[in-house]
Structures are given as C-alpha cells and as structure tokens.
C-alpha positions in Angstrom: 106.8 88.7 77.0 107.4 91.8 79.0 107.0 95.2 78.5 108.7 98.4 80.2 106.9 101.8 79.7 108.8 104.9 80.0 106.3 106.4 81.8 103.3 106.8 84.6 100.9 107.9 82.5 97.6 106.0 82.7 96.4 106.3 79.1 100.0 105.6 77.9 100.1 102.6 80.2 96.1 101.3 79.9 97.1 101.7 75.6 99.6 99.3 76.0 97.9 97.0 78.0 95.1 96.6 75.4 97.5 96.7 72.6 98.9 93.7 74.0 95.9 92.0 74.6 94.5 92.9 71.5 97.1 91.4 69.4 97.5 88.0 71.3 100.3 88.0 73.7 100.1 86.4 76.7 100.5 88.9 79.2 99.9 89.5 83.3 99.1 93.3 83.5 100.8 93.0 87.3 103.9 91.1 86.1 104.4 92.3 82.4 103.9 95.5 82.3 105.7 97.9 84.1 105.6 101.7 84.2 108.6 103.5 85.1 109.4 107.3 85.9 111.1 108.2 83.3 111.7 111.8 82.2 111.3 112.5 78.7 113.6 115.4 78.4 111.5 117.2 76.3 109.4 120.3 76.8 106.1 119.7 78.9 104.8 120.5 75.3 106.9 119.1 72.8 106.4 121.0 68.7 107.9 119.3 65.7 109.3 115.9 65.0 112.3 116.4 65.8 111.4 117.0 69.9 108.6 115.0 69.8 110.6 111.7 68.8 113.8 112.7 70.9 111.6 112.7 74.4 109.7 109.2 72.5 113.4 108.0 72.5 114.8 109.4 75.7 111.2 107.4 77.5 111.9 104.1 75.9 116.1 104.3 76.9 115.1 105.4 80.0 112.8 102.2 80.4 115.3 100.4 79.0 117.8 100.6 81.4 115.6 100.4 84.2 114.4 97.1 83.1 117.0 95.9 80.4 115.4 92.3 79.3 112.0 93.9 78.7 110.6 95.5 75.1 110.9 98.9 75.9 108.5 101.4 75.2 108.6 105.1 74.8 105.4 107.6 73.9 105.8 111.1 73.3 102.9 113.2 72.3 103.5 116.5 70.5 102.6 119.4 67.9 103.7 119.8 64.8 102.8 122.6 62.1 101.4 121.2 59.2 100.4 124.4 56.4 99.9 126.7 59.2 97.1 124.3 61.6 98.3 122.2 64.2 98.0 118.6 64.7 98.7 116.4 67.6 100.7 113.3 66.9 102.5 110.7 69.1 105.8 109.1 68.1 105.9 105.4 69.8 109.6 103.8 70.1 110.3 100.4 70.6 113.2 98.9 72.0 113.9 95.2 71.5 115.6 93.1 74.5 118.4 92.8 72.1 118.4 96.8 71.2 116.9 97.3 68.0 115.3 100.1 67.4 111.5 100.7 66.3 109.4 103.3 65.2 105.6 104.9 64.1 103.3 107.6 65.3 99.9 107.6 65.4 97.1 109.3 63.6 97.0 113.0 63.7 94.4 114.9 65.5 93.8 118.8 64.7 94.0 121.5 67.6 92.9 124.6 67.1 95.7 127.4 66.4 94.5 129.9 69.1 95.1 127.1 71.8 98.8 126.6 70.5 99.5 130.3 70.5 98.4 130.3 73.9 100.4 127.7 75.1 103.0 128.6 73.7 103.0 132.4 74.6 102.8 130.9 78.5 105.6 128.5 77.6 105.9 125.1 76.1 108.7 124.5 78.8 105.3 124.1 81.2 102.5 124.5 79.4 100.6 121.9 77.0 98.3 122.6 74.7 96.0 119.5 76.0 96.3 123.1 79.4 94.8 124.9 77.5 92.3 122.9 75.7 91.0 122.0 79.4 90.9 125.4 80.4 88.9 126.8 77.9 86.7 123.8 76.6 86.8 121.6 79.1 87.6 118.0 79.3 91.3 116.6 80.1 94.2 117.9 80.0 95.7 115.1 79.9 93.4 113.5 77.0 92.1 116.6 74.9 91.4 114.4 71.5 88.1 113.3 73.4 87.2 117.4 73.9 88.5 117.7 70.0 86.1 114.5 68.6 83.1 115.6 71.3 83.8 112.3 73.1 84.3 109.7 69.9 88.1 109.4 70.0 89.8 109.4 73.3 94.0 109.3 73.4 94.2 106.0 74.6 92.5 105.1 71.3 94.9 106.1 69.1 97.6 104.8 71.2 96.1 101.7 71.0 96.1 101.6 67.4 99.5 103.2 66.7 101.0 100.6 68.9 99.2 97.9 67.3 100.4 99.0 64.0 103.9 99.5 65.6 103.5 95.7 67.3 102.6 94.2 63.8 105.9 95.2 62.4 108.1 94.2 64.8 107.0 91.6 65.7 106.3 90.2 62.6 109.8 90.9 61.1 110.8 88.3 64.5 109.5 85.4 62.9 
C-alpha cells in the first residue's frame, strides 16, 4: 500500500506514518510514503470550511498526479468561527488509486480571538495564526495546539487520530 502526501510538512507527514502503522498496514516509511511539494492554493492561513477543505483538496490532487497509483492524501489546517471563538480544525482528503473521493476533519482545538485578529489584521495571505501564537506564547508555529494544551496535545496527535478515523472508513467500505 502506498501513500502520496501533498505536502513537506513533517507533522503532516510523521501523522501519517503512524496512522499507518497504527492501523496495520504494511508499510516501508522510505518506499511508501512519499511527500510531495504540493501547493495548497489556499491562504497561508486558511478561515472557514469552505477554504480550508478546497487547499485539503487541491494537496491531495496535487499528490495525486504526481504519484497517480498511490492513496492520495491532502491536509489542510484552518479557522473557522464557531459563536464568535475560533477553533482550529484540519480537513483530511483521501484519494483512492481509482479516484474516489474521501473526507473527515479532525477534532477542533480553540485559539484565542485576539491571536486571530492579529493574524488576520497582518494578513491571512501570509500570516497564520499558529505566527502569532509563537510570537506571543511561544512554542511552534508550526504546531501551536501543544502551546494551546500546555504540552498534552500536539498537532501530529490529532492528525493521527483524524486520519485513523478517516482510514477506518475507507478502508473498511473496500472490503
């Protein structure tokens, strides 16, 4: 079984790893898993659904055709307004070898509504909330749920379990 991820992010791409493993499949990190360079085409920040799944499925078409006998897999973390706070949520797609489509998000995390108003008054075209987060909490930038959870839940945990989740229905509708 191989795997394509639609990008070079090392949480994104450790996730997955472990997902795999987790769940069973036989897998050689060097020859079944790949990361690819793949452009989201989203904001550096995406906010909403609606962005955050479009650069989720941009990542895992972009994979795709990269590496087109592979599962496919896009992540796309964003923000989306919830009652007025903030929560951080990644939409996972999955593309089959034979294109079908599949997809889930993970479990929400809560960011603070100053540090969205400060990303976005410097730009969400260039500037992420998990920026800002690092800047004036410390931690990551690239992993601000460990700053959020004072270093009980990292990123790469959640990944792990949304793509879990995700793995269990596809790959259980296969059978």
């Amino acid at each position: 079984m191989k795997f394509a991820l639609g990008s070079l992010s090392l949480e994104k791409y450790t996730a997955l790893g472990i997902a795999c493993i987790q769940l069973g499949f036989d897998i050689d990190a060097q020859a079944d898993l790949v990361s690819c360079d793949v452009s989201s085409g989203v904001s550096a920040q995406p906010y909403g659904m609606r962005e955050t799944s479009r650069g989720a499925m941009y990542r895992a078409k972009g994979a795709r055709k990269e590496h087109p006998d592979t599962y496919a897999v896009g992540i796309e973390n964003g923000i989306v307004c919830l009652g007025g706070r903030y929560i951080d949520v990644a939409v996972i797609v999955l593309i089959t070898p034979e294109g079908k489509h599949f997809v889930g998000t993970s479990v929400g995390i809560e960011v603070p509504v100053g540090m969205v108003d400060i990303a976005r008054s410097r730009g969400f075209a260039t500037t992420t909330v998990g920026d800002i987060i690092a800047e004036k909490m410390g931690g990551s930038k690239t992993d601000p749920h460990l700053t959020l959870t004072k270093g009980r839940i990292s990123r790469r945990d959640i990944l792990i379990d949304a793509l879990s989740t995700l793995f269990c229905q596809v790959f259980h509708e296969r059978r």
